[in-house]
N, C-alpha and C positions, 0 to 999 in steps of 0.2 A: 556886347555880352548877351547870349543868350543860350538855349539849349534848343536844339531841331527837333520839332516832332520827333524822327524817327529816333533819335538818342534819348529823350525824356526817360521813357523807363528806367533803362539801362543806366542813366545817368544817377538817377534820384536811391535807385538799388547798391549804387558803387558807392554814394556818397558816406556812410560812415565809414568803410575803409578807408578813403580817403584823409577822413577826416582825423583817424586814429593817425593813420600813416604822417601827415604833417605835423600834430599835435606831437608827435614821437619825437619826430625832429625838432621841435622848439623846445623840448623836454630837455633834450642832450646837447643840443646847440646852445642853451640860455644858460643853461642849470648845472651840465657836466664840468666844465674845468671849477667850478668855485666846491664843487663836492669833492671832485680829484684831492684841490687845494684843501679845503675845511674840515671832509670828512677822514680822506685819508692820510693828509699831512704830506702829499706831496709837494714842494713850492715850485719846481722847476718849471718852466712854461713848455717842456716837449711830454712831459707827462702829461700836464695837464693837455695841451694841444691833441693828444693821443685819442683822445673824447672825438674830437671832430673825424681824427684820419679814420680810425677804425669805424664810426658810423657810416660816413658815405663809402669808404674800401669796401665793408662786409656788401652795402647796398647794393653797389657796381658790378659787382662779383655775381653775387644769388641773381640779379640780374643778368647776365650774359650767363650762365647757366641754365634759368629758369628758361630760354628762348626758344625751347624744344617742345614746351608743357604750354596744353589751353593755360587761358586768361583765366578761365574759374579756380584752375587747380592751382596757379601762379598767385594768384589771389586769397586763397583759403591757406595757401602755405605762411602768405603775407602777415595775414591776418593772426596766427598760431605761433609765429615767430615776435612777434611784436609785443603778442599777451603774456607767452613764457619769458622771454627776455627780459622785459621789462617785471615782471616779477623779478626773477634772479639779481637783477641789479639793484631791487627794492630790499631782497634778503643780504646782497653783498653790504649794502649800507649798513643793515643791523648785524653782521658778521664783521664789520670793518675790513674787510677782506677784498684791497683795492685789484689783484691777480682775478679775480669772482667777477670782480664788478666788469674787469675789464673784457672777461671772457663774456657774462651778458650782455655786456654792452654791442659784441659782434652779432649774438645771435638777435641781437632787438635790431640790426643793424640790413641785416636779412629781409627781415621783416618791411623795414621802411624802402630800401626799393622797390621789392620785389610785390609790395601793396600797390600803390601806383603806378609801376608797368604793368602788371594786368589789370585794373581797373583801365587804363590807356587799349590796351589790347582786347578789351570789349567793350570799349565804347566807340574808338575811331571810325571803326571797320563800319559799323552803321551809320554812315552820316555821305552825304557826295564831298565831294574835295571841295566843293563852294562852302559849304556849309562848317567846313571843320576852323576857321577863325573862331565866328563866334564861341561854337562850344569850349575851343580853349581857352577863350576869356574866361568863358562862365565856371569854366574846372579849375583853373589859376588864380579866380576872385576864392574860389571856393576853398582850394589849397593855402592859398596866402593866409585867408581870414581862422582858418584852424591853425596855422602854425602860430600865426602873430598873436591872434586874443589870448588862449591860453598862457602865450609867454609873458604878453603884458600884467596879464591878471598874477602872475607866478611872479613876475615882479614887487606886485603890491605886498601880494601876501607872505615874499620871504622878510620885510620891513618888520609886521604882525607878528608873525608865525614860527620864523626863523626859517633856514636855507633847509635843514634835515627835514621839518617836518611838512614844508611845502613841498620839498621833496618825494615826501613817500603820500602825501595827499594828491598832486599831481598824477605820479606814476599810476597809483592805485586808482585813480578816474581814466586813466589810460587803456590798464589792463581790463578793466571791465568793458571800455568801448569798441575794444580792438575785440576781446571775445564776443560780445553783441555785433560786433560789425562780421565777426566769420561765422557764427551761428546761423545768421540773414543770408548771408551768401551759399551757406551750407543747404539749408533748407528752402532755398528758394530756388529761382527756375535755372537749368544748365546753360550757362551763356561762357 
């Protein structure tokens, strides 16, 4: 694990999108089907399963679209998809309106590819092909440990807290990071 000189910048400037971007997915991958189930009262497991398809489907997608557009702008879109989204699906739980949620849930969905392909697409390109192992340990310790701590701590604290309102305190530390993570990108250098 490490990060190569020439990637360092670049790397440590990608790093809250990224971080948003995983954290997203522990969000909807830990926490979606039990909301599906609890908040909206759907019990069927392909409803609830729907959480998953639609998150990684919208990713995939915005992704092989997005393949035309710089990293930055692939990124900034990442970033904006992920803050509104994830709003909307914050407002679909207090509307109970599981049709809302499921449509935010694509556009937050958007967002979680399409953050991590251009962060990928402006960090690789800087590195020699020797060098690029390491930095993808060092970006996959990085991605891992934002999807998983968040989930485990959303754990604890649905016990506490209950599932809705860890829910909307999750989400809502999401959306602020994902907007701080494309504001940084916004205002900072064109890569």
């Amino acid at each position: 694990v490490g990060i190569p000189a020439a990637a360092g910048r670049p790397f440590w400037r990608s790093a809250p999108a990224v971080i948003a971007g995983w954290a997203t997915g522990g969000l909807y991958l830990s926490l979606g089907a039990p909301i599906v189930r609890h908040v909206f009262g759907a019990k069927d497991h392909v409803t609830q399963a729907s959480v998953i398809v639609l998150l990684c489907a919208a990713g995939a997608v915005a992704c092989y679209i997005a393949r035309g557009h710089s990293s930055r702008r692939v990124t900034l879109y990442g970033t904006s998809a992920l803050s509104i989204g994830t709003a909307l699906t914050l407002a679909a739980i207090g509307w109970q309106s599981l049709p809302a949620y499921l449509v935010a849930l694509v556009i937050a969905g958007t967002g979680f590819g399409t953050c991590f392909y251009g962060v990928l697409r402006s960090i690789v390109p800087v590195v020699r092909p020797d060098e690029r192992g390491e930095l993808f340990a060092a970006l996959f310790t990085l991605s891992y440990l934002a999807f998983g701590l968040p989930t485990l701590l959303a754990g604890i604290a649905v016990g506490m807290f209950g599932l809705t309102a860890t829910t909307l305190g999750y989400g809502t530390l999401i959306v602020l990071f994902s907007a701080t993570a494309g504001l940084l990108r916004r205002f900072g250098t064109s890569d």
